[in-house]
SEBA-278861 format. One record per residue (C-alpha): residue number from 0; residue in three letters; chain; x, z, y. Coordinates in Angstrom, 3 decimals. Layout:
N
   num   residu   chaine          X          Z          Y
   NUM      Ala        A          X          Z          Y
...
//
This chain:
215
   num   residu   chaine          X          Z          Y
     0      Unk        A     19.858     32.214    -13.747
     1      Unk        A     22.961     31.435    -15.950
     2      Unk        A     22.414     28.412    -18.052
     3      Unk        A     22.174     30.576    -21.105
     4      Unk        A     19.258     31.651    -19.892
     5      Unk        A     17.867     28.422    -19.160
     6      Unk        A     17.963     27.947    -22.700
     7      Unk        A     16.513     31.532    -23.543
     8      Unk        A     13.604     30.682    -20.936
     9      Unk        A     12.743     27.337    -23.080
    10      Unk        A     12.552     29.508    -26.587
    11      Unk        A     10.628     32.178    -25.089
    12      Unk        A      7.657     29.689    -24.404
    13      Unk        A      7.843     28.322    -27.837
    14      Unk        A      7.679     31.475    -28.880
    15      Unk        A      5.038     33.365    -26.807
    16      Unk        A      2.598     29.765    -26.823
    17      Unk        A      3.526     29.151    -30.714
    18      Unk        A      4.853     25.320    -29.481
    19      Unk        A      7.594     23.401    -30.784
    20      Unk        A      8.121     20.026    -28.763
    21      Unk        A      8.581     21.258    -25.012
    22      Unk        A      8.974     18.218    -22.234
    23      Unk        A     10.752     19.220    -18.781
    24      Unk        A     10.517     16.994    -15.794
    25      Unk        A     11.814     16.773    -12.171
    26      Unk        A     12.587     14.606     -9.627
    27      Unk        A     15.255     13.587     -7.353
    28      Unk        A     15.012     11.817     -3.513
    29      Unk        A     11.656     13.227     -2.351
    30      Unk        A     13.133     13.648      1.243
    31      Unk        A     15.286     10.696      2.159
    32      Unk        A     14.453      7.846      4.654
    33      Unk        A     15.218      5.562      2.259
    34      Unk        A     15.140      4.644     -1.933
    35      Unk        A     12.789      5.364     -4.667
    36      Unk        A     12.003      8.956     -5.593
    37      Unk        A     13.314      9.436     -9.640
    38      Unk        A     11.349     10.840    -11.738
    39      Unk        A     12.281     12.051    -15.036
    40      Unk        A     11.017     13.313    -18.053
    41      Unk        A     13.219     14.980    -21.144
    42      Unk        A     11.969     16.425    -24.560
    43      Unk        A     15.053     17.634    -26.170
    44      Unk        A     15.510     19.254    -30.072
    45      Unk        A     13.987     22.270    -30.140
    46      Unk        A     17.470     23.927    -31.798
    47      Unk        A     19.412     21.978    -28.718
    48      Unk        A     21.898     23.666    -26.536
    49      Unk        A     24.648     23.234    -23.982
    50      Unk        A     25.635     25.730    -21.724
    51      Unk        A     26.914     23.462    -19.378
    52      Unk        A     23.359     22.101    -17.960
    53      Unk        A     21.925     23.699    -15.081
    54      Unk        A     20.400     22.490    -11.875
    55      Unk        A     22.093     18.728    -11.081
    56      Unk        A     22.282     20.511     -7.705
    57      Unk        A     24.781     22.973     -8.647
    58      Unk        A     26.934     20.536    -10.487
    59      Unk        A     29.545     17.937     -9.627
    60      Unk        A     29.467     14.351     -9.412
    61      Unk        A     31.485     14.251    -12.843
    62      Unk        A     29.973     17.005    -14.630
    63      Unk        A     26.581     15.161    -14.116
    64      Unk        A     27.579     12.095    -15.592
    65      Unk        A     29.084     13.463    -18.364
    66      Unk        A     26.018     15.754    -18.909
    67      Unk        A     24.007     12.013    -18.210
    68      Unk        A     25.364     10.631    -21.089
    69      Unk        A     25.011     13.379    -23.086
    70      Unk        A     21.720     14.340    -22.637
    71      Unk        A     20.496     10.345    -23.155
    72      Unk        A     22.392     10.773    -26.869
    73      Unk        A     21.025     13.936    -27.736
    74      Unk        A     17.336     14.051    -26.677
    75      Unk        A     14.622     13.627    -28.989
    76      Unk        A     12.904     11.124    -25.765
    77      Unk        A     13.623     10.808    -22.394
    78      Unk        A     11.998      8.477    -19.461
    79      Unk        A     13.180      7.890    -15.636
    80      Unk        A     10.585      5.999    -13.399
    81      Unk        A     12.155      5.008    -10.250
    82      Unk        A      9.210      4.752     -8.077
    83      Unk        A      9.493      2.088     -5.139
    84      Unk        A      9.619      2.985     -1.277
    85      Unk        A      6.235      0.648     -1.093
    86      Unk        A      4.504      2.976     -3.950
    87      Unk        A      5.575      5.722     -1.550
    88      Unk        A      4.248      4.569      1.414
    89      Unk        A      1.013      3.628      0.348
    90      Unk        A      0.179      6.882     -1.515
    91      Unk        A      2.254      9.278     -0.195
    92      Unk        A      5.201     10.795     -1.565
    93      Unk        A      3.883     13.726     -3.469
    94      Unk        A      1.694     11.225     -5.128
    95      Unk        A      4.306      9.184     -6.002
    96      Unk        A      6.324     11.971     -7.569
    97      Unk        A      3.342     12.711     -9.270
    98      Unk        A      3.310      9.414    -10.692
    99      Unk        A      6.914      9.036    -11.865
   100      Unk        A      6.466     11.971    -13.825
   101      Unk        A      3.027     10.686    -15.728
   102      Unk        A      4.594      7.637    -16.251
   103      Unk        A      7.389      9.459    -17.857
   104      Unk        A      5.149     11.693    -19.841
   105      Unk        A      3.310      8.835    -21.417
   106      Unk        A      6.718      6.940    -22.293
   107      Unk        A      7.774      9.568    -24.076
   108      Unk        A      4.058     10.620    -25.674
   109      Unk        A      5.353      6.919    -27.293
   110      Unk        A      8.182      8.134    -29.168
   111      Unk        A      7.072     11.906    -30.118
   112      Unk        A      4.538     14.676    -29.932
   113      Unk        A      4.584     16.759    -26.335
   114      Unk        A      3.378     20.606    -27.360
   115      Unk        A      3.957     21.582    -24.048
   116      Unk        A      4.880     20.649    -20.471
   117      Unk        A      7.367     22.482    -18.139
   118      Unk        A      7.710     20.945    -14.135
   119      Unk        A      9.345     21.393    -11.503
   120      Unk        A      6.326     23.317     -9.114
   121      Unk        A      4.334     19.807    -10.040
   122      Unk        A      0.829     19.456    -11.539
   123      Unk        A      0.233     16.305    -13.826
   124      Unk        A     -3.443     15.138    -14.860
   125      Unk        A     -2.981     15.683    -18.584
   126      Unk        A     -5.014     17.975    -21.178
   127      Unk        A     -1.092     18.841    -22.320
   128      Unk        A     -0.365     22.459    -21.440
   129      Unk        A      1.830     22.945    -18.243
   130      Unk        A      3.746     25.740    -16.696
   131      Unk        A      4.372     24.582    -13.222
   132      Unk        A      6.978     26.658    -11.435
   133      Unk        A      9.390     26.566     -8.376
   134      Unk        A     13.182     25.719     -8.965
   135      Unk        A     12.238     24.942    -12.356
   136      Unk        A     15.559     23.301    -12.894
   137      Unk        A     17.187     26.363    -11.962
   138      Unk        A     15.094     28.173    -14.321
   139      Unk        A     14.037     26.024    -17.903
   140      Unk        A     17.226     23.941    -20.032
   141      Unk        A     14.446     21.536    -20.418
   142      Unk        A     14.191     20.792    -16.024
   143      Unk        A     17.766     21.181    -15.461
   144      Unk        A     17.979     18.096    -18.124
   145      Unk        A     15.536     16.391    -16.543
   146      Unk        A     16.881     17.246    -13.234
   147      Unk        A     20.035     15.260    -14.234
   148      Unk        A     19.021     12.506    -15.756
   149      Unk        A     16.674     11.978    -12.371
   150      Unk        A     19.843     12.821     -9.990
   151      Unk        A     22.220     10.179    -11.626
   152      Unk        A     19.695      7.414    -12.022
   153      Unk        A     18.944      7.733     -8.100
   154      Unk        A     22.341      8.501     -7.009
   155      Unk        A     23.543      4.807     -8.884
   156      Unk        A     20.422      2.899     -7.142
   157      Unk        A     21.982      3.831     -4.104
   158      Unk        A     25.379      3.170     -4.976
   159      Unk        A     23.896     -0.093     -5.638
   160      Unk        A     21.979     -0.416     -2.282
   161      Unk        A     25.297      0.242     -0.351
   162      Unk        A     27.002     -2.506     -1.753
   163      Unk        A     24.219     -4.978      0.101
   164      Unk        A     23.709     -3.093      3.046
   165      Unk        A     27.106     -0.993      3.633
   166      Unk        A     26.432     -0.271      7.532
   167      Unk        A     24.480      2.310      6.486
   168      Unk        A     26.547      4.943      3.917
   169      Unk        A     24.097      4.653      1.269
   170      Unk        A     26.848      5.429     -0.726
   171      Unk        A     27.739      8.567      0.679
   172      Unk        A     24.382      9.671      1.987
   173      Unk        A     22.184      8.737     -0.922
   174      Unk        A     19.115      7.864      1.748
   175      Unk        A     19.439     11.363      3.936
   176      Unk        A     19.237     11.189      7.396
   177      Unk        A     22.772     11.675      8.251
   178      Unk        A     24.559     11.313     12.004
   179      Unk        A     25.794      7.575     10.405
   180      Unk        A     22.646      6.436      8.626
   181      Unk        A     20.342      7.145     11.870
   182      Unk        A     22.626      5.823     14.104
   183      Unk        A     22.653      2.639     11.647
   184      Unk        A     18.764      2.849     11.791
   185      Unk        A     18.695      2.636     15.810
   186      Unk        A     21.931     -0.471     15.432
   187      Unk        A     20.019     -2.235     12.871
   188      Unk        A     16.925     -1.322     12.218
   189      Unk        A     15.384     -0.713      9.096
   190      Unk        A     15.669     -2.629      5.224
   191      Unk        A     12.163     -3.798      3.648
   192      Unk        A     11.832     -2.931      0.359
   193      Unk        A     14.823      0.189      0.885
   194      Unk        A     13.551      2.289      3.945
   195      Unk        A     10.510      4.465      4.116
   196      Unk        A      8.472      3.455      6.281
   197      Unk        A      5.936      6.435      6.173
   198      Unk        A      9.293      8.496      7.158
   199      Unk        A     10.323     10.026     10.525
   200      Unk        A     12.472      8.196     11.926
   201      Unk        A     11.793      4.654     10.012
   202      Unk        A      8.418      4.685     11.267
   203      Unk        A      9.410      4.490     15.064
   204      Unk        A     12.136      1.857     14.464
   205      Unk        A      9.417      0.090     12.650
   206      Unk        A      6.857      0.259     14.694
   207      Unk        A      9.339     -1.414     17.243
   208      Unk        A      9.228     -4.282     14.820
   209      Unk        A     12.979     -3.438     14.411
   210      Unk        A     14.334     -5.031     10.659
   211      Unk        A     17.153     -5.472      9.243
   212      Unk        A     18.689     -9.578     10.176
   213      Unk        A     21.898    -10.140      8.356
   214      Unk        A     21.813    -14.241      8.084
//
């Protein structure tokens, strides 16, 4: 979909469901060995546009952080709930996902009225109305928004986590399991408190009571 229509998807619901405050959320990092997943909620202006905002997928580095920074300014609320490897592990990450995006909702509940809820093929407990549908941030303004604001905020924890453990290319592979980070996996082992260890392969370096020693 072009991101005009993105927007034209959002009005349509108001529209056909007679709803004026619309919420979008997504997440970013549900398959990486390593990091939080991000979870993000956005309820932008009703009248809002910018034809720039699509899936953070199908943008660059830059264009997301200026669309970041942007979105932050413009939105009526916003929440992103970076939800810990050890949250992952112990309920699963679906769960977890799950969880980001309730805690988003009921930050931004805080600050506004929700009307209605649009997610990215994810079903919240709430009595709120939800349209649940896959690539949702190709498909609602309100998603792709969220989508972003859930891509940078991951993307800089891992910028973050690279600068402490560098052997691994969190940098560059944002958690994935690339040719470098596995091999750094099998060299090193695995980081408490960064590495999944509910994930293929984490789980068989940990379960060789292989961690990460760097003093």
């Amino acid at each position: 979909m072009t991101a005009d229509s993105l927007r034209l998807f959002d009005e349509k619901i108001r529209q056909e469901k007679g709803v004026l405050y619309i919420a979008g959320f997504d997440e970013a990092g549900r398959g990486p060995l390593a990091g939080p997943v991000s979870c993000a909620g956005v309820l932008l202006p009703p009248d809002y546009d910018n034809p720039l905002i699509n899936d953070s997928k199908k943008l660059t580095d830059h264009q997301r952080r200026m669309l970041f920074e942007e979105i932050k300014e413009k939105a009526i609320a916003y929440h992103v709930e970076l939800v810990p490897v050890e949250t992952i592990d112990k309920i699963n990450i679906l769960e977890a996902d799950r969880l980001g995006m309730e805690i988003a909702l009921n930050q931004i509940q805080k600050k506004n009225r929700v009307d209605f809820l649009i997610t990215d093929y994810m079903k919240l407990h709430t009595k709120i109305e939800t349209l649940s549908i896959p690539k949702g941030d190709s498909t609602s303004l309100s998603v792709a928004a969220a989508s972003i604001l859930a891509k940078v905020t991951r993307d800089d924890y891992m910028i973050e986590m690279d600068k402490k453990y560098p052997q691994y290319d969190f940098k560059h592979n944002k958690g994935y399991g690339t040719k470098k980070h596995l091999e750094a996996l099998e060299r090193y082992g695995y980081v408490p408190g960064v590495h999944r260890l509910s994930f293929e392969p984490v789980r068989e370096v940990a379960l060789g009571i292989k961690q990460l020693s760097l003093f």
